[in-house]
N, C-alpha and C positions, 0 to 999 in steps of 0.2 A: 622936831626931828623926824625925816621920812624913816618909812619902816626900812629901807636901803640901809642907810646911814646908821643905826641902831644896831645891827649886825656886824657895823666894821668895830666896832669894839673888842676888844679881845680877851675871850675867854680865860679865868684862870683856873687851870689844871696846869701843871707837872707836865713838859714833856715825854721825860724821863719816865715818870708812871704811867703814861698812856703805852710807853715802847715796854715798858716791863708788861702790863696788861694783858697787850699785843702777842707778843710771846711766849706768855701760859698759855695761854685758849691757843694759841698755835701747834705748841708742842705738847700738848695733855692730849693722851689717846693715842698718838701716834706708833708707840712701843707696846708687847707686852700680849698681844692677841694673834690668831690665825688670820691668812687672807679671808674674809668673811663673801659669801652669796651676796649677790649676784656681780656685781661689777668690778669688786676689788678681787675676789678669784679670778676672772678671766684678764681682767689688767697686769698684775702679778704673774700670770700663765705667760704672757708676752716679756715678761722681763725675765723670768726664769731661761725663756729660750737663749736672749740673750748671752744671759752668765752662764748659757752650756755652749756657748760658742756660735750660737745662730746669727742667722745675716740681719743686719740692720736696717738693712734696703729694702727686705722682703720679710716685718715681722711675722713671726710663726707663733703658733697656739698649741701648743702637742702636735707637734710633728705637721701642722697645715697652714699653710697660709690666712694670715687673717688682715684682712684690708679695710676696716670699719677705717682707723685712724693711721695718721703718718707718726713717727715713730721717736719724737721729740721726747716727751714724758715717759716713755720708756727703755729711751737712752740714757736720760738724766737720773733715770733711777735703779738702771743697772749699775752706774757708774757710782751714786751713792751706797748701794747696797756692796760693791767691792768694796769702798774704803773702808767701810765699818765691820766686815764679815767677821774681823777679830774678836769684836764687841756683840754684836748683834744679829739674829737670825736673820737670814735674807731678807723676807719679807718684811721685816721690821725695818732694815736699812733701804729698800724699798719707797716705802711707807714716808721715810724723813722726804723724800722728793715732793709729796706733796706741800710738807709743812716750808720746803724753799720756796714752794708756786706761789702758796698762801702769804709766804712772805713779802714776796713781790707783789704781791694784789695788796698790801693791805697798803706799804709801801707807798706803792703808786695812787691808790684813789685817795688817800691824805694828800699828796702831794697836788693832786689834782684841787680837791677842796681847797690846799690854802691859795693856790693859782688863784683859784675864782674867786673865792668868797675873801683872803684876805689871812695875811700873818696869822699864824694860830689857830686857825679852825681847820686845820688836816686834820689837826688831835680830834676833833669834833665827829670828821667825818669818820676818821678810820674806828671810833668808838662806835658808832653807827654802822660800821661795819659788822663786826662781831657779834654787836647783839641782836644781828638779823637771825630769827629762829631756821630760817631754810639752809644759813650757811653751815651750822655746827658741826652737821654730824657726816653730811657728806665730803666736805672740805679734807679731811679727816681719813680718807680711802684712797687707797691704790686705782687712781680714776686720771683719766687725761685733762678732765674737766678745769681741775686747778690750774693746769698750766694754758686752758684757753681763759680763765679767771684773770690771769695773766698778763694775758697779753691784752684781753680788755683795758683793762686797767692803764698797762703802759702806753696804749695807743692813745686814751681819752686824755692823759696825763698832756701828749705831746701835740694833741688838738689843744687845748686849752694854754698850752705855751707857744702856741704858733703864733698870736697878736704879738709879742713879744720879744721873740727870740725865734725868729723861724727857719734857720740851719740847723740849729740842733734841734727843735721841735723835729723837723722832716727826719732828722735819724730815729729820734726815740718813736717818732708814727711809723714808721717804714718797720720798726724794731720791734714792737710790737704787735704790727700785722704777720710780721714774722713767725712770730712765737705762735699766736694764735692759729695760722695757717698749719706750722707745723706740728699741732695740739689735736685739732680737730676737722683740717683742710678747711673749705673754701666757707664755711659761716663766718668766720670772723674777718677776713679781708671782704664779708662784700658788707657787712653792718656797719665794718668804719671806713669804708667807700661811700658808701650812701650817705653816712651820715656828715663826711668830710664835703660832701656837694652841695648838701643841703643849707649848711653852716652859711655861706654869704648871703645869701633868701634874707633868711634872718637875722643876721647881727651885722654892721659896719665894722666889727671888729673882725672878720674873716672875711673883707670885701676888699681886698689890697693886691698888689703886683708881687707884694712880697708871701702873701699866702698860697698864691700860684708857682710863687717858687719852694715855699714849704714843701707842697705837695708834689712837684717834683722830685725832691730832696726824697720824700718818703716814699715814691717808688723806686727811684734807686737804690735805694738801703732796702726794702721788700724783696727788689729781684732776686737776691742768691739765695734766701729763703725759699720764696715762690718759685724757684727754677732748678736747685742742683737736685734735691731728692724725687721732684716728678719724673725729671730727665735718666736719671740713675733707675729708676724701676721701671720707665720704658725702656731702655735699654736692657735691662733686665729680663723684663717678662712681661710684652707688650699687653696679653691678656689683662693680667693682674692691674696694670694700669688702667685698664680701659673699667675691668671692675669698680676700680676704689673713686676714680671721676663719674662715673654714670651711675652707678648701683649706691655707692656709702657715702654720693656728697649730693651730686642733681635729687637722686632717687627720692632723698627725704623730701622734695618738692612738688615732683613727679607723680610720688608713689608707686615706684620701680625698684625700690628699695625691699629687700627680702625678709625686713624686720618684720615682727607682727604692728600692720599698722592698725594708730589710735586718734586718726585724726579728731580731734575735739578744737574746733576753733575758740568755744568761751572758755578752754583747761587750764591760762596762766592766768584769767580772767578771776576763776574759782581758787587758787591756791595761794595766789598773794597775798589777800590779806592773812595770812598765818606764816606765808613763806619770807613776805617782806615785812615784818612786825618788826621793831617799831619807825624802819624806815618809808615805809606807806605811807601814813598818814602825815608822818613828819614832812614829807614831800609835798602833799596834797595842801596843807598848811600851808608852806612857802609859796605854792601857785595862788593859794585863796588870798595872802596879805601882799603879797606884790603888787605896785602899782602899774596896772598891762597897759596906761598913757604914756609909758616911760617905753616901750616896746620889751624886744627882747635883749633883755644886758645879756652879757656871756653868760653870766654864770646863771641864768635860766635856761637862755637855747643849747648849751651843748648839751649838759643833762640831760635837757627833755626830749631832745632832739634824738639822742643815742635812746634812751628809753624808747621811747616808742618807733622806731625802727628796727629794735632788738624783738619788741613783743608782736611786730605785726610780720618780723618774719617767721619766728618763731610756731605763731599762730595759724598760719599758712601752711605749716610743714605737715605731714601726712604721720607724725609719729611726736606722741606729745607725752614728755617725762619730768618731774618734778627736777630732774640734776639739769637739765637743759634750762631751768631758768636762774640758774645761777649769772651768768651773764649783767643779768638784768640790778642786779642788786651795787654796782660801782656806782652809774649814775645816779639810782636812788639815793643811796646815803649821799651824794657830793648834793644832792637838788633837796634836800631832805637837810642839810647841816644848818642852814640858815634859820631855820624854824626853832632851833633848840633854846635859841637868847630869843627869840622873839614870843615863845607862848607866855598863852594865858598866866594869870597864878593859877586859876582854877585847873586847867589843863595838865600843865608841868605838876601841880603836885595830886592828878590825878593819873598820869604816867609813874610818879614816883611810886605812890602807894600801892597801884598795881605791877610793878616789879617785884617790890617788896614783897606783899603778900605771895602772889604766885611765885617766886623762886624760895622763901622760905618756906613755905610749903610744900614745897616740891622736894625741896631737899629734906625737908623733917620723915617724909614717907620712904623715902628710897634710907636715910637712916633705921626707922623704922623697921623696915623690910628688910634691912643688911642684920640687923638685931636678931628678929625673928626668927630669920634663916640660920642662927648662929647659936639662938637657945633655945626655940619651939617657941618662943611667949612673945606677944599676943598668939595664941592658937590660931585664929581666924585669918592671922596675915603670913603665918608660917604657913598654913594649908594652901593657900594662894598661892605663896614661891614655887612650895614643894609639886603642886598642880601644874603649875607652868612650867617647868622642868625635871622633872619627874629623874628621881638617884640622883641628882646634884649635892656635891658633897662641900660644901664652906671651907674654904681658903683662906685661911689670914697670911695675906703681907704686911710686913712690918710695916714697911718703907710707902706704899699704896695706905695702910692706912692712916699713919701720920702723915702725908699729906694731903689726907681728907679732912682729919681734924684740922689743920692748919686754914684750907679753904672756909673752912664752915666757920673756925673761927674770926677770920679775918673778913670774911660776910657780917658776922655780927658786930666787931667794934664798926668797919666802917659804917655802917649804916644807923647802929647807933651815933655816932659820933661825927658825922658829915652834915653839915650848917645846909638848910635850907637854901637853894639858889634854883640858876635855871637849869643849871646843869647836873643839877641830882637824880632827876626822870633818866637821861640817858644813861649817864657815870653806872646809875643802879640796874639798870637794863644789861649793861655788856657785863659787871660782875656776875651778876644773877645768872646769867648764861654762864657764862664762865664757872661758876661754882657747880650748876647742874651738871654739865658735860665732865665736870672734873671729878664728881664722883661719879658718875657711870663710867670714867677713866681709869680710875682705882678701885675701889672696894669693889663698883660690882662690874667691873670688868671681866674677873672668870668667871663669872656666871652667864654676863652675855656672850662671853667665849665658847662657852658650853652649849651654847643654843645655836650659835650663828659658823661653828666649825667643821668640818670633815674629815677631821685629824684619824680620831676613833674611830670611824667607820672603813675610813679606807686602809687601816692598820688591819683591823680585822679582815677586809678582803685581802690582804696581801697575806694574810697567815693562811687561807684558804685556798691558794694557787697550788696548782700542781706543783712536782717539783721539776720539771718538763714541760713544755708546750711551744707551740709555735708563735701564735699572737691571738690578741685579743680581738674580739669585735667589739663594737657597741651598737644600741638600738637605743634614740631616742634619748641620749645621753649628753646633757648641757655642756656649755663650752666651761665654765667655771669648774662641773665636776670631772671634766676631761682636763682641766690647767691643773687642778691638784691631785688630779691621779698621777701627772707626771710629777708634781714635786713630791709629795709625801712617801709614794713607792715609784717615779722611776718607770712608771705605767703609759704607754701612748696606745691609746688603742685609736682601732680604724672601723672606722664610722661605716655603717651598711646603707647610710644614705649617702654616702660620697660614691661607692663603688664594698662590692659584693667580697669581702674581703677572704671569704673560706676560712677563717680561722677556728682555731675546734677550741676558745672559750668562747662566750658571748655574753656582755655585760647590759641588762636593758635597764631601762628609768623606768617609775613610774607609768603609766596606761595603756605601754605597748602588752599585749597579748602571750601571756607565757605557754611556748611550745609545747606541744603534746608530745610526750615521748614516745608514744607509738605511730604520730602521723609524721613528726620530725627528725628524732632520732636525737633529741635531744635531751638532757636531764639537770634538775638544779642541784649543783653544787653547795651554793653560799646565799642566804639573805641579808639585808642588813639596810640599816637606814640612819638618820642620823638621833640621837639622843631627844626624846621628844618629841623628835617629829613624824607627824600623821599623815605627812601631804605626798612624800618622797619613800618609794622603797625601790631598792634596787637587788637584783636578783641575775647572778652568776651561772652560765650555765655550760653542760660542757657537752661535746659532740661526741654519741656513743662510735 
């Protein structure tokens, strides 16, 4: 039996328990915290404008235009955040926008894997999904990213059913260039452009009249994505267009781009193996046992094919961040599913044992640590907590913490009680994640709340205002702590590097230079910073 042929067999797991699986690790974390630094404050800053009546055409950030991204995922999560407003803080209802993207991404790259590889190995893939270490915790944020996760996802779905079925393929590919277009503009229509050209090169199964017609299909269905919202903000505000195509889309290529640039060509090269754990190797696997006199079947070229065109743009780009390779990890797990029935013994249950070990252990410490924090003892790991955030005062929830017990418990029967196979290496990978991220979800959620918030601090600035004044300025003041000065207090201030704004408060960050009150004429009113933190002060001043 070829190693092909060996994989078409079908795995047994539980549907049902892989979509139950799917589901915690989706929705654990999502409730229950402040918008946290740095990206999920200024995400959230854009949907607050939003739900204060701001235009959708031309998202705003405290009172200013901001044109990184087009304004999909913070449509979809202002509109979640209404419907729950009954139930849930904004930002919390928010926040479920991601867990929809995440949805669809998990969704679609199962759906993807069983295309290729065969009945029942979605379950395989989308397990591979989750227990990628890189996805957890950002997946997780008020970020656009999930919804270009998104649309990846849906587009490779509808490449992979284009041999097939290529009407509908061309809407679900057009449909999720869509998505991704209007997620994060033009990276992801030109990754599954490239990769859609590339496709007949390589395989006979994207070499037809009818995949030409696919792919008409899917510009068609692209177009009103790709065309009403560019056209509605040139119409709009020709500058601001010319901005967000040449500065926040070419720029990151260019390096015109206003970000602090980090070009590193070898940077997704360095993070992968921990970022795509244990879908890496599982990948690399599948390439090593395949037989390459058979060429390339589908379900090697499209994977590989969208991988490394995902990493060599990526890599190219002039600004290089750990969320930006998210992307990358669809094709991994679908090129990566194959390998799961086909390893070693020695392999698989050395994948097994090392889940095991490292997530019971991971979770024995952070109990541990929740312990300590709660009654001093062990001394040595209470002084650690208490050091790392210094006045933090222990919370018990009920409810957060019986469902910690319940993860921790149900870590233990399964893994005690789950039969040796090939599929215990992965099954134990995505619970093990799942369990870690679920007690950082509950137990010690207020306390990484306490560390990663602005609540306190910017309460205290608002008890420090005059009871009068005209407006604020700032100096040097991030876009995250300018989004939750507007929501917390209701606060927009106007930035002294936009324009000279005259106002007689002045709010500066960290390293800008505190005025002399007898060369400026200014004095401080208020300090403050956030709970622990040594990196950030901010300092209120008022014009004598």
């Amino acid at each position: 039996m070829s190693f092909f042929e060996s994989f078409r067999q079908p795995p047994h797991i539980h549907l049902s328990w892989v979509v139950a699986l799917c589901a915690l690790w989706t929705l654990l974390g999502l409730v229950g915290h402040d918008p946290w630094k740095p990206d999920e404050a200024s995400g959230f800053g854009l949907v607050y404008s939003i739900l204060q009546g701001g235009d959708w055409v031309i998202p705003m950030l405290a009172g200013e235009p901001f044109m990184e991204r087009p304004p999909l995922y913070y449509l979809t999560a202002a509109a979640i955040a209404k419907i729950f407003s009954g139930w849930l803080p904004l930002h919390d209802g928010a926040r479920l926008a991601s867990g929809f993207y995440m949805g669809l991404a998990l969704l679609f790259t199962g759906l993807t894997g069983r295309e290729l590889w065969g009945k029942g190995y979605g379950r395989i893939t989308a397990l591979i999904m989750i227990a990628c270490l890189g996805l957890v915790v950002r997946t997780h944020q008020i970020i656009t990213d999930t919804a270009l996760l998104a649309g990846v996802a849906i587009a490779l779905y509808g490449l992979a059913l284009a041999p097939r079925r290529h009407v509908i393929a061309g809407i679900i590919i057009g449909s999720g260039i869509g998505v991704g277009f209007m997620s994060k503009g033009l990276f992801e229509p030109g990754i599954i452009a490239i990769t859609a050209l590339l496709l007949p090169f390589l395989s006979s199964a994207w070499r037809s009249r009818r995949y030409a017609i696919c792919l008409a299909i899917a510009f068609v269905a692209a177009l009103p994505w790709l065309a009403i919202w560019p056209f509605l903000l040139y119409q709009r505000a020709p500058e601001l267009f010319m901005e967000w195509l040449w500065v926040n889309n070419l720029g990151h290529l260019t390096g015109s781009t206003p970000l602090l640039a980090s070009h590193e060509p070898g940077y997704y090269f360095t993070i992968l193996p921990w970022f795509a754990w244990p879908a890496l190797p599982l990948a690399l696997w599948t390439l090593w046992r395949h037989n390459w006199k058979d060429g390339f079947i589908p379900a090697i070229a499209l994977p590989l094919t969208a991988f490394l065109v995902i990493l060599l743009v990526l890599s190219t780009a002039v600004i290089a961040r750990d969320v930006y390779a998210l992307p990358l990890l669809p094709p991994l797990a679908v090129l990566a599913t194959a390998a799961v029935n086909s390893l070693r013994r020695g392999a698989a249950n050395s994948l097994d044992w090392f889940s095991v070990m490292t997530f019971s252990l991971f979770a024995g410490v952070l109990w541990l640590a929740w312990y300590a924090s709660l009654t001093g003892h062990p001394t040595e790991v209470a002084h650690w907590v208490d050091k790392r955030q210094p006045g933090y005062i222990v919370h018990i929830n009920g409810l957060a913490l019986f469902l910690a017990a319940a993860l921790s418990t149900a870590w233990i029967v399964v893994v005690a009680r789950m039969k040796r196979n090939a599929l215990r290496g992965i099954v134990n990978s995505a619970l093990g994640i799942t369990l870690a991220w679920g007690l950082l979800a509950t137990i010690w959620l207020p306390w990484l709340d306490s560390d990663k918030s602005y609540r306190a601090m910017i309460v205290s600035l608002q008890g420090s205002l005059p009871s009068n004044y005209n407006c604020i300025g700032s100096k040097q003041l991030g876009e995250p702590q300018r989004a939750l000065l507007h929501y917390f207090a209701g606060i927009i201030t106007l930035r002294d590097e936009v324009d000279d704004s005259h106002c007689e408060l002045k709010l500066i960050q960290n390293g800008a230079n505190l005025p002399e009150q007898s060369e400026q004429g200014w004095k401080p009113i208020w300090q403050g910073r956030r709970q622990g933190d040594k990196t950030e002060l901010y300092t209120l001043l008022k014009k004598l």
